[in-house]
RODO-2510 file (C-alpha; in nm, 4 decimals, decimal comma):
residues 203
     n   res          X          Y          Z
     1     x    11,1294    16,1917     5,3967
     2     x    10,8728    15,9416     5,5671
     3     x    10,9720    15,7611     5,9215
     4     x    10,8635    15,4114     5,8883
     5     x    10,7330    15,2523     6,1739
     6     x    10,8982    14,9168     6,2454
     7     x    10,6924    14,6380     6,4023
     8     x    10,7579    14,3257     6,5885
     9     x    10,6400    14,0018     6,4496
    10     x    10,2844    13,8713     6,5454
    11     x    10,3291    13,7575     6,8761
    12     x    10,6756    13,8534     6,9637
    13     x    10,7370    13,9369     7,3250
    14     x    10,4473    13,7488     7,4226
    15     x    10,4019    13,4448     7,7289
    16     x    10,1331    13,2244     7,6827
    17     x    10,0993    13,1507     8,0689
    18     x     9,9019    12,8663     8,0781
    19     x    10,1278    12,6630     7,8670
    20     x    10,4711    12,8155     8,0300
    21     x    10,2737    12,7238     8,3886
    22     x    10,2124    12,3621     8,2729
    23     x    10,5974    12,3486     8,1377
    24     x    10,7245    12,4013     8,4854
    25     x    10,5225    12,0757     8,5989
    26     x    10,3874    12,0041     8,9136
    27     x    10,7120    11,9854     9,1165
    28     x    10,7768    12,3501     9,1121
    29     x    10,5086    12,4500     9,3554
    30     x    10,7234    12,2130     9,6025
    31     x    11,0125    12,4580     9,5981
    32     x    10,7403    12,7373     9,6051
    33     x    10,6360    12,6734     9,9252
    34     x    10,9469    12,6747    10,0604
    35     x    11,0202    13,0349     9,9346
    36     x    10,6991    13,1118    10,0421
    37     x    10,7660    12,9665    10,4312
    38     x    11,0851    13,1647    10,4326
    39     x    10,9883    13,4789    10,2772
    40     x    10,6681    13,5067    10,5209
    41     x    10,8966    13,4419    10,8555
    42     x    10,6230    13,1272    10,9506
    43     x    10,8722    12,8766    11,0140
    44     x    10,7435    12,8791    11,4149
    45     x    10,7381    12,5259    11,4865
    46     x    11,0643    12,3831    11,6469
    47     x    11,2301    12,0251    11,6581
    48     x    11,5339    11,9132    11,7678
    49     x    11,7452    11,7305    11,5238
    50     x    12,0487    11,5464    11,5328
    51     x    12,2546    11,8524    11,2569
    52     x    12,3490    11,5013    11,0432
    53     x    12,1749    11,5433    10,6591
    54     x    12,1041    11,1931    10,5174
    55     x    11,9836    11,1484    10,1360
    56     x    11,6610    10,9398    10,0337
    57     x    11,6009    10,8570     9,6976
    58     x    11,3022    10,6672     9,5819
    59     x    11,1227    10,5968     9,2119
    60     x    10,7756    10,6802     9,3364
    61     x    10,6038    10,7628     9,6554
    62     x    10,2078    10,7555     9,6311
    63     x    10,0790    10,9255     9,9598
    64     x     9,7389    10,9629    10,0749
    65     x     9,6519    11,2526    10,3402
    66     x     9,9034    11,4937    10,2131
    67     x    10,0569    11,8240    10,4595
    68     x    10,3639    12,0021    10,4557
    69     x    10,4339    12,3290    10,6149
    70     x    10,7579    12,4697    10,8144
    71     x    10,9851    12,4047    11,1148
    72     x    11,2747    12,5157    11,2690
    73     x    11,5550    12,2522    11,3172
    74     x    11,7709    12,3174    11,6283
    75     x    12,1084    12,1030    11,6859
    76     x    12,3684    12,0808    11,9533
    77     x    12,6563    12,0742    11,6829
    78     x    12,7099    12,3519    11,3692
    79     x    12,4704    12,3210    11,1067
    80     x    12,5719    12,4678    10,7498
    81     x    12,3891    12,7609    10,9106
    82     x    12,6148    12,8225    11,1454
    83     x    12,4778    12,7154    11,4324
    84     x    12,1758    12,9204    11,3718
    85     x    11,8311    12,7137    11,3073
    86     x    11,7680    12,5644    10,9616
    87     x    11,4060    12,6012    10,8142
    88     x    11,2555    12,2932    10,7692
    89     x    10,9732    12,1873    10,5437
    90     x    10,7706    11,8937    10,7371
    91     x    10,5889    11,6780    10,4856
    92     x    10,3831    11,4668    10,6022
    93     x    10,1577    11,1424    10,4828
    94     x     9,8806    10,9789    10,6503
    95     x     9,9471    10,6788    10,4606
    96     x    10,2948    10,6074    10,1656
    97     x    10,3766    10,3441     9,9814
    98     x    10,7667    10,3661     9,8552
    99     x    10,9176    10,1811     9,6069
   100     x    11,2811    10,1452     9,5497
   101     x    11,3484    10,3046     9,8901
   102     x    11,7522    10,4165     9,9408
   103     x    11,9007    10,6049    10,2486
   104     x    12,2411    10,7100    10,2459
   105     x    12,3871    10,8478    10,5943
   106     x    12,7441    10,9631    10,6811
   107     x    12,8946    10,7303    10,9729
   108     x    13,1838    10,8261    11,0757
   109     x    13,3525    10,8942    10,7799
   110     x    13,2194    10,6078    10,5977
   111     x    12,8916    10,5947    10,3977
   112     x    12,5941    10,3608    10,5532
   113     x    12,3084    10,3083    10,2688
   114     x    11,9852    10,1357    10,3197
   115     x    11,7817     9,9992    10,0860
   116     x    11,4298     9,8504    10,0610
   117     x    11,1244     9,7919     9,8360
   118     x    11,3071     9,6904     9,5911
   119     x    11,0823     9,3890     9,4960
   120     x    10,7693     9,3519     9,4153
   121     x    10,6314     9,4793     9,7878
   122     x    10,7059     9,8631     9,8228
   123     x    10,7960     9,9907    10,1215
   124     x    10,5425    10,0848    10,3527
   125     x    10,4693    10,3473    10,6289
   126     x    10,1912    10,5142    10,8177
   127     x    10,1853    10,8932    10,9912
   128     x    10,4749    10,9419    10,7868
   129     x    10,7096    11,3009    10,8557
   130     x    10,9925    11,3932    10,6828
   131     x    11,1810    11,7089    10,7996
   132     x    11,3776    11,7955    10,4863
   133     x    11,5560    12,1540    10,3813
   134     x    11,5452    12,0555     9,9798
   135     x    11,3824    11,7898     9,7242
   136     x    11,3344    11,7629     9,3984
   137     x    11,1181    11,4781     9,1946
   138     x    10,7838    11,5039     8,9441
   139     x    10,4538    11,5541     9,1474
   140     x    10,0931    11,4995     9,0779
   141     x     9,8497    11,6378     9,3831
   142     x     9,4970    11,5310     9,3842
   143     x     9,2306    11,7977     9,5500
   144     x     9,5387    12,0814     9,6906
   145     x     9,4911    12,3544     9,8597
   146     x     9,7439    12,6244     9,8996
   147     x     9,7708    12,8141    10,1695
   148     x     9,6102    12,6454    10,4104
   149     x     9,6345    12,7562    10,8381
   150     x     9,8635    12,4978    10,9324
   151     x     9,6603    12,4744    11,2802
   152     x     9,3986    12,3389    11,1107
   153     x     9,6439    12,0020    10,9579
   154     x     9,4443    11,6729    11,0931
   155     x     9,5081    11,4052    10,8670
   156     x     9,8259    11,2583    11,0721
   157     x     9,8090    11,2409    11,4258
   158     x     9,9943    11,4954    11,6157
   159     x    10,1144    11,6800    11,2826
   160     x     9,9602    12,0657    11,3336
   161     x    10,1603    12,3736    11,3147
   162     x    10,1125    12,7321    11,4750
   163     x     9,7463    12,9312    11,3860
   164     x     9,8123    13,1332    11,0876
   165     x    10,1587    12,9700    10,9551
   166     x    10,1260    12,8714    10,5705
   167     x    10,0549    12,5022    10,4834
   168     x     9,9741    12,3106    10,1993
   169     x     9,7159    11,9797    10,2044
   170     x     9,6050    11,7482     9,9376
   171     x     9,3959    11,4366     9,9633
   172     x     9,6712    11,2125     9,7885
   173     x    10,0167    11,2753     9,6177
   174     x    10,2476    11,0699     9,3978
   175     x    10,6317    11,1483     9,3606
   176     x    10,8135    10,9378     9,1297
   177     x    11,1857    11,0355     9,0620
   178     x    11,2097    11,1739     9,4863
   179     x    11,5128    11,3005     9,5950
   180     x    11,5681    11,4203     9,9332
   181     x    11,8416    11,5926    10,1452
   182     x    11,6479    11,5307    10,5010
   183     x    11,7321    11,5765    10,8621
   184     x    11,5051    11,3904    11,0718
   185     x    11,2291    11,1181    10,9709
   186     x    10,9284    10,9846    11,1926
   187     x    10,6535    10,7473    11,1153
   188     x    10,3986    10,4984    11,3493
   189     x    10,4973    10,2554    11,1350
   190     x    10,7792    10,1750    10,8713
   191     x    10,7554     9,8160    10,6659
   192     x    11,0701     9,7953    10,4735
   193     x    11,0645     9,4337    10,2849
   194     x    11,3772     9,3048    10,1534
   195     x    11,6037     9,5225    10,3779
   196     x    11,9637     9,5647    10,3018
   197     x    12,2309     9,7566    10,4844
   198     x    12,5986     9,8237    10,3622
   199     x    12,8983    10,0797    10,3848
   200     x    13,0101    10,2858    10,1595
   201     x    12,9087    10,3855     9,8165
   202     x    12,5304    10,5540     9,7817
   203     x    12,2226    10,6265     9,6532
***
């Protein structure tokens, strides 16, 4: 009595990499980094932030002088943490256009949303930071690099983190779809045609 040998089909079992990497899209290296900033203990850089999350929502974001590496947040009051620091990614943009601009912030109780850019003038801002623990949107990066010494970060003034820590820098990026949960934002300056302010509801 002969064994036969049984075969899987041509191809079975098998991950064509390139096209599984491009199926995961841009965006994914976003939360990458932030595995990678946790897992590698370089979060050295501290700020102190107010422990109040705020959501910002836009349709696209087209940044030029791209850099994002991390921080530790430290508040007076109990963060989800527990009081402990949070790890912070700081993106930063020399330069942003937003359009379609919404920030939603608990008051009280009582929801306060902004909104701006809504027209046909996006919202504009210049040495732009954003100290955010998650995001999600669709990104396109022109000329990254990965892995970058966050001491050597120039493109916005006064943005550099600790020799050695992991960063990430690309000439220009564009978001479209953003979605932030955010601490604590900076900029030089922040244009914000047709503003609009109201309670309650959101983004």
């Amino acid at each position: 009595m002969t064994s036969r040998r049984e075969t899987a089909p041509p191809g079975f079992g098998r991950v064509r990499w390139p096209r599984f990497a491009m199926a995961l899209g841009p965006a994914t290296l976003l939360i990458v980094l932030m595995l990678v900033l946790t897992s590698q203990s370089v979060l050295a850089v501290s700020i102190s932030i107010s422990g109040e999350p705020f959501t910002v929502t836009a349709t696209e974001l087209h940044g030029q002088g791209f850099e994002q590496f991390g921080v530790l947040g430290n508040s007076a009051i109990r963060l989800p943490s527990h009081g402990k620091p949070i790890p912070l990614a700081a993106t930063a943009m020399k330069s942003a256009t937003i359009r379609h601009l919404c920030q939603a912030v608990n008051v009280g109780g009582v929801s306060m949303v902004i909104t701006a850019g809504n027209g046909s003038d996006p919202v504009e801002a210049t040495n732009l930071v954003v100290y955010a623990d998650r995001f999600s949107g669709n990104a396109s990066f022109k000329q990254l690099t990965l892995g970058q010494d966050a001491s050597t970060l120039h493109d916005v003034p006064g943005v550099r983190g600790p020799s050695g820590a992991f960063a990430l820098h690309a000439t220009s990026v564009t978001i479209s779809n953003l979605r932030q949960h955010a601490f604590a934002t900076t900029a030089g300056t922040f244009t914000l045609p047709g503003f609009s302010l109201r309670f309650g509801g959101g983004c």
